[in-house]
C-alpha positions as CSV (number, residue, x, y, z in Angstrom):
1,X,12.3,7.9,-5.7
2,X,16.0,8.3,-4.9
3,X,17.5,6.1,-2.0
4,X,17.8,9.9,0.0
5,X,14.6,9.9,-0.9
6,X,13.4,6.2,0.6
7,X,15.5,7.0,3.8
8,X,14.4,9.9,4.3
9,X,10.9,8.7,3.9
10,X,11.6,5.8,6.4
11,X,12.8,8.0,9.1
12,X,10.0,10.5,9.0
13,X,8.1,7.4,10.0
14,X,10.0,6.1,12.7
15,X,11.2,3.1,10.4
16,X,14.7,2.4,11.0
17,X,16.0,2.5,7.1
18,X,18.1,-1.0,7.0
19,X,19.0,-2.3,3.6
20,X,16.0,-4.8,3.7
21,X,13.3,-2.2,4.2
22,X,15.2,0.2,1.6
23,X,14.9,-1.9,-1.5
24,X,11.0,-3.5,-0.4
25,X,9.9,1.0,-0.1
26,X,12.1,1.1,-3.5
27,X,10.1,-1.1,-4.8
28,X,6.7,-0.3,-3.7
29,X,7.5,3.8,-4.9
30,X,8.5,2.1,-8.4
31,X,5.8,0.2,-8.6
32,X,3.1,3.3,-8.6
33,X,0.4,0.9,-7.4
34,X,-0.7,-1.3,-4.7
35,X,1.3,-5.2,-4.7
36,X,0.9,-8.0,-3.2
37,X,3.6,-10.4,-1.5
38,X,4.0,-12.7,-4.3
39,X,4.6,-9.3,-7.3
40,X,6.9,-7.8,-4.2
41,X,8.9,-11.3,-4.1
42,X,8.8,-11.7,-7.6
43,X,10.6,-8.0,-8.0
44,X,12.8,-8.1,-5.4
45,X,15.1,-12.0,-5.9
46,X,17.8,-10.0,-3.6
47,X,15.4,-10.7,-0.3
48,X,12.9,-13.8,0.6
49,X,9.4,-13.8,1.1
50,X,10.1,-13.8,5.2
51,X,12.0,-10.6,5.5
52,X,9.8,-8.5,3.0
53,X,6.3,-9.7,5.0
54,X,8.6,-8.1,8.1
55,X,9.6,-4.9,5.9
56,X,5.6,-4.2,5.3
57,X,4.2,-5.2,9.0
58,X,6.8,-2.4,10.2
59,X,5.8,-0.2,7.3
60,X,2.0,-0.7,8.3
61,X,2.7,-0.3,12.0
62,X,4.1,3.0,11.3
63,X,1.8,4.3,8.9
64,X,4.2,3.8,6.0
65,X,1.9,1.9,3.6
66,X,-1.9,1.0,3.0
67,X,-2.5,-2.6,3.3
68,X,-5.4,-3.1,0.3
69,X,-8.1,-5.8,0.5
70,X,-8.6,-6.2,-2.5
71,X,-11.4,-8.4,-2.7
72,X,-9.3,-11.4,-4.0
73,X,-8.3,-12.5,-0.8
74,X,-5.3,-11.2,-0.9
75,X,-3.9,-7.9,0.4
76,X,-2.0,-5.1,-1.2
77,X,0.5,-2.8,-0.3
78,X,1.1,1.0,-1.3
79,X,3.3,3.5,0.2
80,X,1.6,5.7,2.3
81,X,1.9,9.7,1.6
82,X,0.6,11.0,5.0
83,X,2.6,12.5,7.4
84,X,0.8,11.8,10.7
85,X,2.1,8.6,12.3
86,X,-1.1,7.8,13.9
87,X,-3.4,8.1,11.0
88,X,-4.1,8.1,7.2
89,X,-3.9,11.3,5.8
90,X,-4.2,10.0,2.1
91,X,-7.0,7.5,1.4
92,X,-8.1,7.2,-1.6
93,X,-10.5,5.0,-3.7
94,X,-8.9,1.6,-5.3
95,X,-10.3,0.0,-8.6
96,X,-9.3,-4.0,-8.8
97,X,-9.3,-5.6,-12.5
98,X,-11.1,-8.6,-12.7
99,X,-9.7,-9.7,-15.2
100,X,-5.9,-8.9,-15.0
101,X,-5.8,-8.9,-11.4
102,X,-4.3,-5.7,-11.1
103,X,-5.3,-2.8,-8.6
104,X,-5.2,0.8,-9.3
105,X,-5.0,3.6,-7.0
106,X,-7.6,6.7,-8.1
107,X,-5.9,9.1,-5.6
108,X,-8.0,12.2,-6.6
109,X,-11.1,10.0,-5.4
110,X,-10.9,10.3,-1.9
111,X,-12.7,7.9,0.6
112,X,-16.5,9.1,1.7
113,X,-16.4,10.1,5.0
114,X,-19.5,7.4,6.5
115,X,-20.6,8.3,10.0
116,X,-20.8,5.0,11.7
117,X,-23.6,4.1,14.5
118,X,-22.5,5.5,18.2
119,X,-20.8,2.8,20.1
120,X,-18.5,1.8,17.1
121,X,-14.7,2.6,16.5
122,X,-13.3,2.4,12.7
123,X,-10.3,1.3,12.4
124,X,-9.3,1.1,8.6
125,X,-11.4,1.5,5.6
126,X,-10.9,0.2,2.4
127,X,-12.7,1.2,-0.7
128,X,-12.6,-0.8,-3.6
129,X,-14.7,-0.4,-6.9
130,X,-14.3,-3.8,-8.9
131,X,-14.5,-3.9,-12.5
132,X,-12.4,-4.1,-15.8
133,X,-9.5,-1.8,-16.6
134,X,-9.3,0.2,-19.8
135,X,-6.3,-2.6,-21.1
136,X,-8.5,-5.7,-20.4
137,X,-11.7,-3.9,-22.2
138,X,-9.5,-3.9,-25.6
């Protein structure tokens, strides 16, 4: 994605575009799959760890990016395609590697729609399928 691209991005999501949260959606639309805090501090030396947790609470708040469980406790991030600001247009299934670590977005899978019991509210769902990726199998 071009930085027209990133801003405009941002701003269709009520995310003020500062220089900050610029380079962390840069990043993230580079990336083509979900990353964690550590991979995002590790790409990005311009910003510490501090300011890019900030860049992706925003994000979330707005409906910019998924935040992935992925089963390791830790949590990934993914830019979000949908263009609703109060829900997830775009969820999709995520495969994590066991073995490299690594998460992968199937986004032709979507999520199953499950019909919880009356009396409940979902709030997120996250659907991961845990294996090992075609690299790892070699």
């Amino acid at each position: 994605m071009e930085t027209n691209d990133i801003v405009a991005l941002l701003e269709e999501h009520n995310v003020r575009p500062t220089a900050n949260r610029i380079i962390v959606a840069g990043a993230l639309a580079k990336a083509g799959m979900p990353m964690s805090l550590a991979e995002l501090e590790t790409e990005i030396d311009s910003i510490d760890k501090s300011n890019i947790f900030r860049a992706l609470v925003s994000f979330k708040d707005n409906h910019l990016v998924h935040a992935i469980e992925d089963g390791s406790n830790g949590v990934r991030y993914e830019l979000c395609k949908s263009h609703d600001h109060y829900h997830d247009e775009d969820l999709h299934v995520h495969f994590h590697c066991e073995i490299c670590g690594k998460t992968f977005c199937f986004e032709d899978i979507p999520v199953p729609k499950v019909d919880v019991p009356e009396g409940y509210q979902p709030i997120s769902t996250n659907y991961i399928i845990k294996g090992i990726c075609p690299s790892c199998q070699r």
